[in-house]
N, C-alpha and C positions, 0 to 999 in steps of 0.2 A: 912138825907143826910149830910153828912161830905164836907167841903171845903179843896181843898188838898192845894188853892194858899196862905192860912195862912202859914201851915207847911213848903212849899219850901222857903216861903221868910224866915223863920226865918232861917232855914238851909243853905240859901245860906248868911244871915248876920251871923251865927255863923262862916262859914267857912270862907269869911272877914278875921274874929276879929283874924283868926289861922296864916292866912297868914301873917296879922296885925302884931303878937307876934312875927312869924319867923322871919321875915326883921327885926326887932326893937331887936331880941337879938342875929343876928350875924352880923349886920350890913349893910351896904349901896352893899356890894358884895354876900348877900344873894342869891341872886334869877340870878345872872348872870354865865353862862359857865365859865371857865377857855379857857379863850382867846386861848393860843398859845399849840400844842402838845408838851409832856415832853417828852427826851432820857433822860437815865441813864448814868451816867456818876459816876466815881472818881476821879476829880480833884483835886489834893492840890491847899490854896490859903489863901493869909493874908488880914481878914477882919480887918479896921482900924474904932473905934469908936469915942466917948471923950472921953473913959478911957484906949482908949490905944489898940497897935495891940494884935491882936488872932491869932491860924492860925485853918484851919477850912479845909473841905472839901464838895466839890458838889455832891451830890447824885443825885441828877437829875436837866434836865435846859430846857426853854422854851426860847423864843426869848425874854421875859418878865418878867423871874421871874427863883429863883432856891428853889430846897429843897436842905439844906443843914445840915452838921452835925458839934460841937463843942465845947468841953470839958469846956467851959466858957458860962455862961447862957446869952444869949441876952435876952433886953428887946424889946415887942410891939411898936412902933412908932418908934426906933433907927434908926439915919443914919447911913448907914454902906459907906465904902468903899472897896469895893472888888478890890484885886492883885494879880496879879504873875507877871513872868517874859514877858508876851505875852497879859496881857489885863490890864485896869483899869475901873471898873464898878462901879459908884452911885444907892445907892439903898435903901429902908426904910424897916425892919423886919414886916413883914405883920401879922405872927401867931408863939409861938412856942409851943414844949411839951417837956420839959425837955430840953434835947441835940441838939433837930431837930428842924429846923425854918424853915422858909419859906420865901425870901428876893422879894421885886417886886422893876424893875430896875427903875431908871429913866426915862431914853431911852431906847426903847426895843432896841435888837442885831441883828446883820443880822444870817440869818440862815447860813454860811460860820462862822463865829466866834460860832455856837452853835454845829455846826459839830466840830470844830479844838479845844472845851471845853471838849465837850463829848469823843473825843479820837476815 
């Protein structure tokens, strides 16, 4: 006669150690939603770093964050300063992939300022 409660504890401590791995190698926002819905959007706009303005575009925005695109490679942790002529946003580059990053704001936005972004 075979014990099955050997085999599920080790399975359920191997599946741990998976979840373990997951959180530990994308970080502390592993396991959480994305907070706020995204609209699409094409907004022009001047991100300002320390080395100086860029200008860039919004591909899509939440109340809390944007994906954006820009011929100048940002780096992970940068502060940026997002402009135009109609907003000014604090925000720190959260991921990129080449050209496209992803900014999460300081202050989220009200959704009237996410609608008047998105166009």
């Amino acid at each position: 006669m075979t014990n099955d409660s050997g085999s599920a504890g080790a399975k359920s401590q191997k599946q741990g150690s998976i979840s373990l791995m997951v959180t530990f190698a994308l970080g502390d926002n592993a396991l959480k939603p994305r907070g706020a819905p995204r609209r699409k959007a094409f907004q022009c706009i001047t991100i300002g770093t320390a080395e100086g303005d860029t200008r860039a575009h919004i591909l899509d925005l939440s109340r809390s964050g944007a994906r954006m695109h820009a011929s100048a490679r940002l780096e992970v942790g940068a502060s940026v300063m997002l402009s135009s002529e109609v907003f000014l946003i604090k925000g720190r580059i959260v991921w990129t992939k080449k050209h496209i990053f992803g900014v999460h704001f300081e202050q989220s936005i009200s959704d009237s300022d996410v609608g008047r972004l998105a166009g």
